[in-house]
LUMVO-732558 format. One record per atom (N, C-alpha, C): residue number from 1; residue in three letters; atom name; x, z, y. Coordinates in Angstrom, 3 decimals, padded with zeros to 6 digits. Example, Ala and Ser with C-alpha at 12.3 -4.5 7.8 and 13.67 -1.06 7.14 Angstrom:
- pos  code  site  px  pz  py
- 1  ALA  N  013.190  007.800  -005.690
- 1  ALA  CA  012.300  007.800  -004.500
- 1  ALA  C  013.200  007.800  -003.300
- 2  SER  N  012.850  007.080  -002.250
- 2  SER  CA  013.670  007.140  -001.060
- 2  SER  C  012.900  007.870  000.030
END
This chain:
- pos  code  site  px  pz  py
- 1  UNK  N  044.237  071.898  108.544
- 1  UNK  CA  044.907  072.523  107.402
- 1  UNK  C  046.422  072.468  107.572
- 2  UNK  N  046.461  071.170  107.962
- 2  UNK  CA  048.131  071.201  108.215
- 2  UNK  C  049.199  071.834  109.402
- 3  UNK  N  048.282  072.059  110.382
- 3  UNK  CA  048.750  073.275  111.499
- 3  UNK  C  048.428  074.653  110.909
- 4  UNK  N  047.766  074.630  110.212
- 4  UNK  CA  047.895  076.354  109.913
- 4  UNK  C  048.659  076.770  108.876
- 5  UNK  N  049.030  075.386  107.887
- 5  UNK  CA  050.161  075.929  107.199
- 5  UNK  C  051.440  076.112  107.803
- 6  UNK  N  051.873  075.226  109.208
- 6  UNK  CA  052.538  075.661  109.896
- 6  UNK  C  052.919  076.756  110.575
- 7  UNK  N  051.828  076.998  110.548
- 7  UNK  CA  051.459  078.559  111.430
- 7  UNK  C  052.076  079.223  110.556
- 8  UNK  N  051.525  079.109  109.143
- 8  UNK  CA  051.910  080.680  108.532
- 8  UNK  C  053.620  080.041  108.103
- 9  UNK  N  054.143  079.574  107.808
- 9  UNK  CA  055.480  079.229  107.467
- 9  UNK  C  055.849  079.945  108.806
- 10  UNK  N  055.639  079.108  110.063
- 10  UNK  CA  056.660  079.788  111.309
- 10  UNK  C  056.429  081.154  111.176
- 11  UNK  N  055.598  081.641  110.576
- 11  UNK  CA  055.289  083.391  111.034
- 11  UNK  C  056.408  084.274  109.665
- 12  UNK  N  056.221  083.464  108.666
- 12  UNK  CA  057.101  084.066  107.298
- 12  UNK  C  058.626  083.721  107.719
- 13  UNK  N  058.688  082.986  108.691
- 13  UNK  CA  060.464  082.536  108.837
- 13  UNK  C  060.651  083.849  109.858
- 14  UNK  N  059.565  083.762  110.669
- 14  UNK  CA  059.938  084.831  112.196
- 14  UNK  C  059.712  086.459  111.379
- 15  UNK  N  059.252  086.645  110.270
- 15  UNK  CA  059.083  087.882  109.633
- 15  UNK  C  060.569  088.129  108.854
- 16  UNK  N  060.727  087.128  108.101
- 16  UNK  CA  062.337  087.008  107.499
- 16  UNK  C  063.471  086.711  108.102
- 17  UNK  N  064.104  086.664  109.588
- 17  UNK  CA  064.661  086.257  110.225
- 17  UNK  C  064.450  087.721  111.241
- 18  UNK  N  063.600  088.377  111.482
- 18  UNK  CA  063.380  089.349  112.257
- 18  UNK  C  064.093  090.888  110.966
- 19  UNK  N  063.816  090.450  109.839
- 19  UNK  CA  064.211  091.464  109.249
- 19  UNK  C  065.837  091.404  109.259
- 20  UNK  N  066.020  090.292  108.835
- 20  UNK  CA  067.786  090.249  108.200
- 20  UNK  C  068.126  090.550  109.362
- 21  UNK  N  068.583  090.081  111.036
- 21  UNK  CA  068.778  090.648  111.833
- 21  UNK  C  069.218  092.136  112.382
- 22  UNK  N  067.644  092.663  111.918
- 22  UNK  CA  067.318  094.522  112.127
- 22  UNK  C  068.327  095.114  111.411
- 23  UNK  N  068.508  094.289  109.977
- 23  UNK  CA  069.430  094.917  109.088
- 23  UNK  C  070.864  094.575  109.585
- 24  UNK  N  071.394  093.643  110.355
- 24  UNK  CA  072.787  093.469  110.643
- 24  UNK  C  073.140  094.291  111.931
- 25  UNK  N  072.039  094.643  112.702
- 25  UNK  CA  072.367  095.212  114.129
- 25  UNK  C  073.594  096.019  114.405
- 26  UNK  N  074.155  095.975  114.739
- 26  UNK  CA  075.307  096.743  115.398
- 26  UNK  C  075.600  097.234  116.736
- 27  UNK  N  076.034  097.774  117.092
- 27  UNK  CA  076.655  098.949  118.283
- 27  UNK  C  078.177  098.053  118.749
- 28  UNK  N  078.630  097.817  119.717
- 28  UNK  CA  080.165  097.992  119.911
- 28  UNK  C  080.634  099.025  120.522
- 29  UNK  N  081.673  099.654  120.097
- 29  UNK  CA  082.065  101.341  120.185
- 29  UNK  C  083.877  100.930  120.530
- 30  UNK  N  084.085  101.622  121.342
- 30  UNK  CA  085.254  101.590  122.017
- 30  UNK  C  086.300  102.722  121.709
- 31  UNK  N  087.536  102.142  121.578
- 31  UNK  CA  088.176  103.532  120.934
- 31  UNK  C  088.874  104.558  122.376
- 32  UNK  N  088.432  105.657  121.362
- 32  UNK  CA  088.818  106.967  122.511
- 32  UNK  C  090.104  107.342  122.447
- 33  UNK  N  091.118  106.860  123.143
- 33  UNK  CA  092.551  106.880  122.669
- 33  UNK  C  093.192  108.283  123.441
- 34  UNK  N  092.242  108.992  123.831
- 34  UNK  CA  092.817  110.527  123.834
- 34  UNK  C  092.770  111.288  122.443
- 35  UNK  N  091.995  110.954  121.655
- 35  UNK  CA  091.990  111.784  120.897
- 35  UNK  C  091.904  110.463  119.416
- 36  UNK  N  092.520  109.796  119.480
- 36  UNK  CA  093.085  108.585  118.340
- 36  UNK  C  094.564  108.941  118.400
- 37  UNK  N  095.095  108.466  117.029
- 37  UNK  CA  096.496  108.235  117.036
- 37  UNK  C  096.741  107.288  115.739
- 38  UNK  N  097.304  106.112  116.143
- 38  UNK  CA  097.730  105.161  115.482
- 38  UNK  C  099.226  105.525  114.899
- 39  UNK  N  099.528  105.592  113.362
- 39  UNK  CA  100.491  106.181  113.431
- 39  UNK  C  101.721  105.533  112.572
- 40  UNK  N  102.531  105.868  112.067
- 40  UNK  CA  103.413  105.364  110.757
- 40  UNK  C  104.414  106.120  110.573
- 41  UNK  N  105.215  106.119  109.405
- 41  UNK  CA  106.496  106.798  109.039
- 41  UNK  C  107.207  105.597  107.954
- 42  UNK  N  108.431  105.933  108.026
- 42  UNK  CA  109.463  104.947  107.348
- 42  UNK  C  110.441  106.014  106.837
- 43  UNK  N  111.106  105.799  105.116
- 43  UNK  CA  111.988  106.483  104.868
- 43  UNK  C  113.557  106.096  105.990
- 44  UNK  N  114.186  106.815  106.035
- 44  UNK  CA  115.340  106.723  107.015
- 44  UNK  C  116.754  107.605  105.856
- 45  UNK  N  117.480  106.974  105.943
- 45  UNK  CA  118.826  107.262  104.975
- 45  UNK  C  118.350  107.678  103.511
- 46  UNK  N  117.570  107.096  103.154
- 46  UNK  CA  117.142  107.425  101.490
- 46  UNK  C  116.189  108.479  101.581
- 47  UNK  N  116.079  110.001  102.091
- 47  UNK  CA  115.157  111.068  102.115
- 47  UNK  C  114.974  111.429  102.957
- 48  UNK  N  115.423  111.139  104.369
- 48  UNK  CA  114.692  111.911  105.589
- 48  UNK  C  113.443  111.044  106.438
- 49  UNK  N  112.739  110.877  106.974
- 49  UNK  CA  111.137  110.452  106.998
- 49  UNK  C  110.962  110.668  108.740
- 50  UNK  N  111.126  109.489  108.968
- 50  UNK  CA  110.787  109.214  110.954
- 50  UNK  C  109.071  108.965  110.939
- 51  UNK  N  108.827  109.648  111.843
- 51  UNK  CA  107.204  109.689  111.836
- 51  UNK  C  107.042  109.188  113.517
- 52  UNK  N  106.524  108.099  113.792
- 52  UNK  CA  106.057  107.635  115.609
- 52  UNK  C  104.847  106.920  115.355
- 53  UNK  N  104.296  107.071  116.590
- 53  UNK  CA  102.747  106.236  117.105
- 53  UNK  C  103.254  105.671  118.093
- 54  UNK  N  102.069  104.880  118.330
- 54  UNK  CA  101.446  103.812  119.790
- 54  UNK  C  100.884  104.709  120.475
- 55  UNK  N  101.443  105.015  121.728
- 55  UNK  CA  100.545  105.584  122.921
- 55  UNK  C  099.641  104.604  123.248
- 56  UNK  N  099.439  103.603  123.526
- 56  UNK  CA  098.687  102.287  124.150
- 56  UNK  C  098.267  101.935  123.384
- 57  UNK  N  097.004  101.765  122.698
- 57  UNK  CA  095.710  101.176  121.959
- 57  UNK  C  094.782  101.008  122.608
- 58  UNK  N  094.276  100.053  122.601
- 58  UNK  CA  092.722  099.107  122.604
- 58  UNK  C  092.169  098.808  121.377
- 59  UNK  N  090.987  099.244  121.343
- 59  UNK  CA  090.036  098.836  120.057
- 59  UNK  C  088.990  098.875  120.230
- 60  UNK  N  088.182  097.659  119.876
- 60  UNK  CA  086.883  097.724  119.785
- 60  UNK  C  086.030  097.618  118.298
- 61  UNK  N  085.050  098.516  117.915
- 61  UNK  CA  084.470  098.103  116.703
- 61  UNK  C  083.388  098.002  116.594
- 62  UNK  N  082.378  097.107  115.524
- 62  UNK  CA  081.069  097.144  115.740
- 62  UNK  C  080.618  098.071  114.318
- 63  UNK  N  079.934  098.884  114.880
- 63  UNK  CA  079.413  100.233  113.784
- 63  UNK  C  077.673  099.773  113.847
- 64  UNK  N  077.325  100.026  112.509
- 64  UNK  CA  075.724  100.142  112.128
- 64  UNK  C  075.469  101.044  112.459
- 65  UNK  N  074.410  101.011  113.369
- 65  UNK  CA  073.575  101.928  114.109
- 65  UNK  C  072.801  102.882  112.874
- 66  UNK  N  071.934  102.019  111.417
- 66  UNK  CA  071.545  102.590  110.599
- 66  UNK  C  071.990  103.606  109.669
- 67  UNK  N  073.186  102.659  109.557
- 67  UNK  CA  074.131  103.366  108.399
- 67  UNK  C  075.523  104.184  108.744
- 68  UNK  N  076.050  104.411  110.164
- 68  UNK  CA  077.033  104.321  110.588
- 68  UNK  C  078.685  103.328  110.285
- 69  UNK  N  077.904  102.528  109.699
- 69  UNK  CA  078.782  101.874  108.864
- 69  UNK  C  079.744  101.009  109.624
- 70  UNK  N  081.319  100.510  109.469
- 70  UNK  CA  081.843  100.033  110.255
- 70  UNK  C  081.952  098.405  109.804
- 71  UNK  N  081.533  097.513  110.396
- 71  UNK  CA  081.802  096.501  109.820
- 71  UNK  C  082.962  095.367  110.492
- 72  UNK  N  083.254  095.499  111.334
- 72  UNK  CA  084.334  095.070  112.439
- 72  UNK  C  084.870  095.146  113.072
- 73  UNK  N  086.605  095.351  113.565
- 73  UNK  CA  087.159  095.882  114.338
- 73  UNK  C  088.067  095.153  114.724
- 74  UNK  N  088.862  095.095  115.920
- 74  UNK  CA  089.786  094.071  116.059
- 74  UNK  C  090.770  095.445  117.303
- 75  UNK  N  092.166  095.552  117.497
- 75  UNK  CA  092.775  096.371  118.087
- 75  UNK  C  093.860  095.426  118.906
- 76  UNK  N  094.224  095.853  120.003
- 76  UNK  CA  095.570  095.792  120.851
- 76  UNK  C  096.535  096.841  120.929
- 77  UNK  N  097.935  096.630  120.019
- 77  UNK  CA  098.616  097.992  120.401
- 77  UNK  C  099.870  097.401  121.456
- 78  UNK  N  100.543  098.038  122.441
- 78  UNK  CA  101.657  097.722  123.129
- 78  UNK  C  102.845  098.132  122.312
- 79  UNK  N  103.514  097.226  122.554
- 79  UNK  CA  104.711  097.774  121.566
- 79  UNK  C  105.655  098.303  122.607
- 80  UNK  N  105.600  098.515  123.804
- 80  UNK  CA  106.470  099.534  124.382
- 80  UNK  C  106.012  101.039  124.694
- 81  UNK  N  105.039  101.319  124.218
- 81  UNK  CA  104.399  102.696  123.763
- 81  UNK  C  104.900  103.582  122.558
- 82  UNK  N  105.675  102.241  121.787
- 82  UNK  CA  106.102  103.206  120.621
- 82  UNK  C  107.358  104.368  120.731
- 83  UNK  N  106.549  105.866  120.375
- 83  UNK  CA  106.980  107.090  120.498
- 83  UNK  C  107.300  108.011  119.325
- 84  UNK  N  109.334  107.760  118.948
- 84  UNK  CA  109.566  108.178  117.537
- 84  UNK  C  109.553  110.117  118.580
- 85  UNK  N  109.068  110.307  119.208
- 85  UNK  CA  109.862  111.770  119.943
- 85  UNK  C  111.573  111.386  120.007
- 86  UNK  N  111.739  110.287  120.089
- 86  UNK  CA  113.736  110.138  120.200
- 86  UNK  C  113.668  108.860  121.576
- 87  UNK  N  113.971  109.173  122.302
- 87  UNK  CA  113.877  108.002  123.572
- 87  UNK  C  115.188  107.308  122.742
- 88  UNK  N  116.227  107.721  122.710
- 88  UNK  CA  117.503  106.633  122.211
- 88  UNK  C  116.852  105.578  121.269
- 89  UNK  N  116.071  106.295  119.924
- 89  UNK  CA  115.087  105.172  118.650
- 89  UNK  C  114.678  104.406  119.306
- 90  UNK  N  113.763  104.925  120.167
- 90  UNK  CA  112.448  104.025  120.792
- 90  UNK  C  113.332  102.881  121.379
- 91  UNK  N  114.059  103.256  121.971
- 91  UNK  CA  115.034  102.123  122.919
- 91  UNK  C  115.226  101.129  121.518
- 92  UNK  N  115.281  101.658  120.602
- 92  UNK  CA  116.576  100.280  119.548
- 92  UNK  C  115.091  099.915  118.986
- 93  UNK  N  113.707  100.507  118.786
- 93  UNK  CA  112.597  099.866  118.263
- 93  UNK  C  111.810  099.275  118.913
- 94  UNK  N  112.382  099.253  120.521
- 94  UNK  CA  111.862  097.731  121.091
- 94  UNK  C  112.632  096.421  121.474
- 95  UNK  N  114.099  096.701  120.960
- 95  UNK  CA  114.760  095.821  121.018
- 95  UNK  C  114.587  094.732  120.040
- 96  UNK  N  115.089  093.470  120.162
- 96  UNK  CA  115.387  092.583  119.615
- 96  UNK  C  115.712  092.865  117.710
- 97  UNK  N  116.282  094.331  117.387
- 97  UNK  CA  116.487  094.306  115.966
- 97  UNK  C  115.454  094.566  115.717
- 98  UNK  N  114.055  095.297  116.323
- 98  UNK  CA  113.222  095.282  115.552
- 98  UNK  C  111.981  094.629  116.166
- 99  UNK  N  111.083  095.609  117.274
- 99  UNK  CA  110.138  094.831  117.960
- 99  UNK  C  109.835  093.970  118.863
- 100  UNK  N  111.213  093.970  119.722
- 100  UNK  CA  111.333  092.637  120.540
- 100  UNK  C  110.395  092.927  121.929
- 101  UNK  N  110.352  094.264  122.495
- 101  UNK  CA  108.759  094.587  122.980
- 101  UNK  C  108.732  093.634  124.511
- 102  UNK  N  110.054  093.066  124.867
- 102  UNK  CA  109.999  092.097  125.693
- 102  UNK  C  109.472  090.462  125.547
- 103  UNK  N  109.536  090.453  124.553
- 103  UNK  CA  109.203  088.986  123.788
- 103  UNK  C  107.474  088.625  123.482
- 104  UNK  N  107.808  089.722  122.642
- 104  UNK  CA  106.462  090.048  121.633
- 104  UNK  C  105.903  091.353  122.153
- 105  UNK  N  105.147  091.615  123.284
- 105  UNK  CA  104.837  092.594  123.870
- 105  UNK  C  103.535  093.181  123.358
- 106  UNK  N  102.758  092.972  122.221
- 106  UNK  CA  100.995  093.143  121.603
- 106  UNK  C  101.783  092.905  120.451
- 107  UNK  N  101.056  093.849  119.146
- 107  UNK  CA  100.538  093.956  117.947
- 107  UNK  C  099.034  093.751  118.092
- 108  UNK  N  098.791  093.218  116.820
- 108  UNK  CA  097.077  093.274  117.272
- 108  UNK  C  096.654  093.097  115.581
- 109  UNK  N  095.793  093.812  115.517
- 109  UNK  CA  094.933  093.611  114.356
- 109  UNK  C  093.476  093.068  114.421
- 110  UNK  N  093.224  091.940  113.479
- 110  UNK  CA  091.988  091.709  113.520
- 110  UNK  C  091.035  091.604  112.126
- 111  UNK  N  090.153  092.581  111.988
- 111  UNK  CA  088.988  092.257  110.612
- 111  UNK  C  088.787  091.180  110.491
- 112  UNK  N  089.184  090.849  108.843
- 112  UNK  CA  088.650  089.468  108.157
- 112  UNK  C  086.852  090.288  107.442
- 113  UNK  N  086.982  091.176  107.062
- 113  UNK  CA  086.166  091.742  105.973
- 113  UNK  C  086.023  092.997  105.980
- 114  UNK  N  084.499  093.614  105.608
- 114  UNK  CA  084.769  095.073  105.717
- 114  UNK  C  084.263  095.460  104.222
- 115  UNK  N  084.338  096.358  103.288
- 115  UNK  CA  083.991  096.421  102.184
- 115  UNK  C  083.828  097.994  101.667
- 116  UNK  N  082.446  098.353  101.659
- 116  UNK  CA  082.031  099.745  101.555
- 116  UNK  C  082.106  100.676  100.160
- 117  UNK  N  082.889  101.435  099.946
- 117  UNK  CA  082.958  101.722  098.580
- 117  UNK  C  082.403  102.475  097.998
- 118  UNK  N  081.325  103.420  099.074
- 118  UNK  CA  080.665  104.816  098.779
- 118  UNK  C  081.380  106.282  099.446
- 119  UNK  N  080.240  107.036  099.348
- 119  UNK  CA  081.161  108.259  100.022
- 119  UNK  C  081.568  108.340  101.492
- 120  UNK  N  081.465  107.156  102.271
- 120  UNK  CA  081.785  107.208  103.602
- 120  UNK  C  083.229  106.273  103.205
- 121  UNK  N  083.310  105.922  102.067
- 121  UNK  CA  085.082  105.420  102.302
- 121  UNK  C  084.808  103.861  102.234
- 122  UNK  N  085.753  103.258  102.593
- 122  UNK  CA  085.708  101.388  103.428
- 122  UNK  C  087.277  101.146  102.781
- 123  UNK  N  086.845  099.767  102.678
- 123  UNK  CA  088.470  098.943  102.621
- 123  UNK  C  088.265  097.810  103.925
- 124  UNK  N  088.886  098.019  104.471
- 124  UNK  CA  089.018  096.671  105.984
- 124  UNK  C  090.340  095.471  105.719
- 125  UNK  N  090.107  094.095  105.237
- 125  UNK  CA  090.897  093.604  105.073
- 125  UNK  C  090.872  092.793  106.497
- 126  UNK  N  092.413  092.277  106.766
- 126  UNK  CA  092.452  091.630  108.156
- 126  UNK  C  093.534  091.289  108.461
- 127  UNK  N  093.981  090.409  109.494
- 127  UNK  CA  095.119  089.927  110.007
- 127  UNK  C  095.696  090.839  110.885
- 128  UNK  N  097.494  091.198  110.545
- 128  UNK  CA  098.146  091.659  111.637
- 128  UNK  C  099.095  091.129  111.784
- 129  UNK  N  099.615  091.104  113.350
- 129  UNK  CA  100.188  089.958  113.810
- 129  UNK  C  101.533  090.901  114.659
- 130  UNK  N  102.694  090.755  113.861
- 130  UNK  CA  103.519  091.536  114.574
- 130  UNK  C  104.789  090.052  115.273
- 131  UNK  N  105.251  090.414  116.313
- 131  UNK  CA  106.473  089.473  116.564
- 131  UNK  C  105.597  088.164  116.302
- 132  UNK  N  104.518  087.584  116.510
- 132  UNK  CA  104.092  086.545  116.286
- 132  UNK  C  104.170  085.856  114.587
- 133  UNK  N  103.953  087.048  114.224
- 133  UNK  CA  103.731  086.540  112.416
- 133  UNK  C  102.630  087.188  112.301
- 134  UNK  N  102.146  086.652  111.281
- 134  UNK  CA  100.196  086.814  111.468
- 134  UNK  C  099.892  087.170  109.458
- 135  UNK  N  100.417  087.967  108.718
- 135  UNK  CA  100.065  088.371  107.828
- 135  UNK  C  098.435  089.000  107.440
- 136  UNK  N  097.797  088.629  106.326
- 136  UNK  CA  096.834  089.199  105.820
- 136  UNK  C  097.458  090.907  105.505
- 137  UNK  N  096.761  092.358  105.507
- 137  UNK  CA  096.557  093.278  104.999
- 137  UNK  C  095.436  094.172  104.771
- 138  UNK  N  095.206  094.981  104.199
- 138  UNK  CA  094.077  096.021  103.671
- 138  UNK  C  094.304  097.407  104.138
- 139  UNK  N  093.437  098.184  104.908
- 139  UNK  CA  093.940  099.302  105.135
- 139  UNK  C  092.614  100.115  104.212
- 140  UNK  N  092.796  101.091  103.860
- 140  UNK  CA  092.126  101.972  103.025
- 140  UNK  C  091.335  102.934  104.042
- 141  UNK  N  090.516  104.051  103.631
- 141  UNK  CA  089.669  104.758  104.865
- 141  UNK  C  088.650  105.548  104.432
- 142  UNK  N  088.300  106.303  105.717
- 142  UNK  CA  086.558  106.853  104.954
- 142  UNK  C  086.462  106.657  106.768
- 143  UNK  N  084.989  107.492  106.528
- 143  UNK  CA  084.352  107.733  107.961
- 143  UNK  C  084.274  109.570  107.562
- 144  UNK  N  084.811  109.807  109.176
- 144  UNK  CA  085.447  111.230  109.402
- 144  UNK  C  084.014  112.107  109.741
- 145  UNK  N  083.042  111.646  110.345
- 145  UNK  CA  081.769  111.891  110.985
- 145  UNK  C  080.764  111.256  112.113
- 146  UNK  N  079.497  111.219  111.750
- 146  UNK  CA  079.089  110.915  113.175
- 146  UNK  C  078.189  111.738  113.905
- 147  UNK  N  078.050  111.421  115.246
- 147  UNK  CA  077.165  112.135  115.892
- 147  UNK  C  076.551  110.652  117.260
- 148  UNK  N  075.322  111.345  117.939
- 148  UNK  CA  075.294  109.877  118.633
- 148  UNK  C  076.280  109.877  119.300
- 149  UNK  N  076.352  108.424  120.048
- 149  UNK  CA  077.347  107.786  120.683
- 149  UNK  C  079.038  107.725  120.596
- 150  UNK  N  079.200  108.897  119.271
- 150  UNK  CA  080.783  108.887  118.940
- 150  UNK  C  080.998  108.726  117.026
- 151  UNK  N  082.004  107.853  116.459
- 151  UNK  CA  082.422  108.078  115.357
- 151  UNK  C  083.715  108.625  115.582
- 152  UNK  N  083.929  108.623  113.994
- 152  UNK  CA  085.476  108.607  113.742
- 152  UNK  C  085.479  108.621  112.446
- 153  UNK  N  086.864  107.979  112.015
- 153  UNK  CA  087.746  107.034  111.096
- 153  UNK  C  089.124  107.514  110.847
- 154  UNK  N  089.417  107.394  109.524
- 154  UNK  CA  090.618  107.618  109.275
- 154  UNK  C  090.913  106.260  108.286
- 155  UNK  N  092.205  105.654  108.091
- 155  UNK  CA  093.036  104.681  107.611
- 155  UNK  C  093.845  104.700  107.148
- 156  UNK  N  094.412  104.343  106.236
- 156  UNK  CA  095.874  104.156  105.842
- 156  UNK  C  096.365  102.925  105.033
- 157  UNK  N  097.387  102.821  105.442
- 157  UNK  CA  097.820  101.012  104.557
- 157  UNK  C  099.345  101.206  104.513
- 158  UNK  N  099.745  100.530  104.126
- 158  UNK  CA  101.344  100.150  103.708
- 158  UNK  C  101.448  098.503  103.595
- 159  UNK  N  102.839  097.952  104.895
- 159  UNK  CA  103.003  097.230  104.710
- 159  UNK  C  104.674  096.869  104.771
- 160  UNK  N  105.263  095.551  104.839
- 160  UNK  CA  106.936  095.488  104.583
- 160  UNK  C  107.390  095.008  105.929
- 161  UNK  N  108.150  095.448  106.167
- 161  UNK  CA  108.315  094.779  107.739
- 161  UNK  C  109.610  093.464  107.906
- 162  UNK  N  110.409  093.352  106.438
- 162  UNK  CA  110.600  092.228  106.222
- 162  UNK  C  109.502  090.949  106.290
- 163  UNK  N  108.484  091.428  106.351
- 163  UNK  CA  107.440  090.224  106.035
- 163  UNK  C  107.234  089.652  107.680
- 164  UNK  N  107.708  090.050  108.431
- 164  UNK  CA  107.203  090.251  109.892
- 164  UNK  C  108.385  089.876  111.091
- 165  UNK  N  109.299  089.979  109.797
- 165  UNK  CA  110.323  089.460  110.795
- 165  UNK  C  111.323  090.630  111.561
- 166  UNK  N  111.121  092.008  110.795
- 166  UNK  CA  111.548  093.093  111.468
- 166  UNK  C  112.662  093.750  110.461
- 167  UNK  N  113.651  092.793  110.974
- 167  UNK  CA  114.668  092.730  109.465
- 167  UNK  C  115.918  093.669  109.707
- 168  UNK  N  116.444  094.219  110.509
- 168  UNK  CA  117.565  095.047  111.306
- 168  UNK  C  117.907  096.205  110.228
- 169  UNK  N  119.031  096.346  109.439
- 169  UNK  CA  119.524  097.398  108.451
- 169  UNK  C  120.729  097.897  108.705
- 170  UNK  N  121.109  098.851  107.976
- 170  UNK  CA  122.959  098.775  108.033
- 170  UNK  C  123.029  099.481  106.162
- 171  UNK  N  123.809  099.087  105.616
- 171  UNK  CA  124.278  099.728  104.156
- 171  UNK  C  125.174  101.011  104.429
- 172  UNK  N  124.395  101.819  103.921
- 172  UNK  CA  125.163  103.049  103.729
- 172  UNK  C  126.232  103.606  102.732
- 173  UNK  N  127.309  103.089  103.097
- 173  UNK  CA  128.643  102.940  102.384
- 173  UNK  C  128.411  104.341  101.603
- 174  UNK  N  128.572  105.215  101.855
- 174  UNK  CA  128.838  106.521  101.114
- 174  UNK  C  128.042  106.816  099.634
- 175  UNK  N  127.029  106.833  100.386
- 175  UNK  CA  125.778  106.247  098.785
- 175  UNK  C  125.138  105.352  098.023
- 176  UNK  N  125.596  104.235  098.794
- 176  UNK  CA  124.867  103.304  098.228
- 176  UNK  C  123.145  102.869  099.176
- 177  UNK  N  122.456  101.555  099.191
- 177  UNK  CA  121.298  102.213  099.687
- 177  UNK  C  121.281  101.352  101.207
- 178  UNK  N  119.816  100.897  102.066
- 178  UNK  CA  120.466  100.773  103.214
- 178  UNK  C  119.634  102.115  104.105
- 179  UNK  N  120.098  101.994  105.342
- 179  UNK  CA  119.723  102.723  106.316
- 179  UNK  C  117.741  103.081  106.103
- 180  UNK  N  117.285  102.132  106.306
- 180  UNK  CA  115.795  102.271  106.733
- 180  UNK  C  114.948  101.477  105.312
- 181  UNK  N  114.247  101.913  105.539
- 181  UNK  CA  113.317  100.988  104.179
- 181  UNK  C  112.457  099.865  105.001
- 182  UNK  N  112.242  099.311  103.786
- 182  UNK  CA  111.565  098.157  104.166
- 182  UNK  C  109.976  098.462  104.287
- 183  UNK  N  109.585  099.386  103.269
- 183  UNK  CA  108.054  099.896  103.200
- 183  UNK  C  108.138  100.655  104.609
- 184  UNK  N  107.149  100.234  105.232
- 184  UNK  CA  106.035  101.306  106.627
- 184  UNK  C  104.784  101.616  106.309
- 185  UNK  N  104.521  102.939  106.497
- 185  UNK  CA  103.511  103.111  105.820
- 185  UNK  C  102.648  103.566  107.444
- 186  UNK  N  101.513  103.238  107.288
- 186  UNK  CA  100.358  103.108  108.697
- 186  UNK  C  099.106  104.497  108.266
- 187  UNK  N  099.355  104.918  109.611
- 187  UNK  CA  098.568  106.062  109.428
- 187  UNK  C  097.868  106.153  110.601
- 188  UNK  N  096.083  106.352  110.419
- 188  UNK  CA  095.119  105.803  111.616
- 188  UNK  C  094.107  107.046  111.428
- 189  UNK  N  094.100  107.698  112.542
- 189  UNK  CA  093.110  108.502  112.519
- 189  UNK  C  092.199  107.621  114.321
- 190  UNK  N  091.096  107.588  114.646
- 190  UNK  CA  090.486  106.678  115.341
- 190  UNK  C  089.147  108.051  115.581
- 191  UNK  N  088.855  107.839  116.810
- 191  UNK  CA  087.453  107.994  117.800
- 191  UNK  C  087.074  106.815  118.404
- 192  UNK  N  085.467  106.591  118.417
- 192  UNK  CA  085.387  105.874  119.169
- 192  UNK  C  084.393  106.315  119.348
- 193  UNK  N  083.522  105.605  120.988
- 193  UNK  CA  082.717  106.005  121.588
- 193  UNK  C  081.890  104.976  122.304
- 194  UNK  N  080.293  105.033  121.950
- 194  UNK  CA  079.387  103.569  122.940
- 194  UNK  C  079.733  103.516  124.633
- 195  UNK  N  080.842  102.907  125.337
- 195  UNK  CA  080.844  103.198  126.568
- 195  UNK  C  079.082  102.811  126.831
- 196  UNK  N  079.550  104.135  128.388
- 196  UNK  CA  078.098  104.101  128.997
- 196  UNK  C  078.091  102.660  129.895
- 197  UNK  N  076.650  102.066  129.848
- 197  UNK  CA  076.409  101.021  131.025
- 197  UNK  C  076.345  099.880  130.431
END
């Protein structure tokens, strides 16, 4: 009697343990950085609006195979990839006033949490780590479509780059006001794809 209640317990654990599993399964999907662009814009003299990306991204995420659902992602961006279309900018936004891209050569983001809101749209809360400061943020989102072996994702968040250590201004005597704002606002459109093998 007492081995077969064993029996059936081990069989109800291996039935409940086989399910929750099935239900967590995931994919890791690799981002397709031909056709991704990690992006941002910053106000510049009070109303004119600098818009640059990261050429250089790495990302990996784990997507539900069932649901397409994204539940984890973690990224590598180079910070000497960053491309305002102004080579002179780019030069002063890897310097020392702002990204340091000799120092601090990786941005990187990593998922704490993924949180599904309906509709295909997600909130991803997570650590980003600029210049070696490691702030909590939330980026906002939906899912763009799927098909097998490829998603895609869109994002957006706003964060301060005083918080980060990316403090470099000048006051604009004439109006009042400084040069650059402190708000960056992050703009993520993302492919990714199951590498083969």
């Amino acid at each position: 009697m007492k081995k077969m209640l064993l029996v059936f317990l081990a069989t109800i654990g291996f039935i409940h343990l086989s399910g929750f599993f099935g239900a967590q399964a995931t994919t890791r999907y690799q981002l397709d950085a031909t056709h991704s662009t990690v992006g941002f814009t910053v106000k510049y003299k009070l109303f004119s609006t600098v818009r640059g990306k990261f050429n250089d991204v790495r990302a990996i995420a784990e997507i539900d195979e069932a649901t397409g659902s994204l539940s984890a992602v973690r990224a590598e961006i180079k910070v000497a990839s960053v491309d305002t279309d102004n080579p002179k900018r780019d030069g002063h936004l890897k310097s020392d006033d702002f990204f340091n891209a000799q120092r601090f050569p990786n941005i990187t983001f990593e998922s704490t949490s993924v949180k599904l809101e309906g509709n295909g749209e997600y909130s991803v809360n997570g650590i980003l780590t600029i210049r070696d400061v490691s702030k909590p943020i939330t980026l906002e989102g939906k899912m763009l479509g799927k098909i097998p072996g490829r998603v895609a994702f869109e994002a957006s968040g706003q964060i301060n780059r005083q918080d980060f250590n990316v403090t470099w201004n000048k006051v604009l005597q004439a109006v009042g006001g400084l040069m650059v704002s402190d708000e960056v606002d992050l703009n993520i459109e993302v492919a990714l794809y199951v590498p083969k093998g």
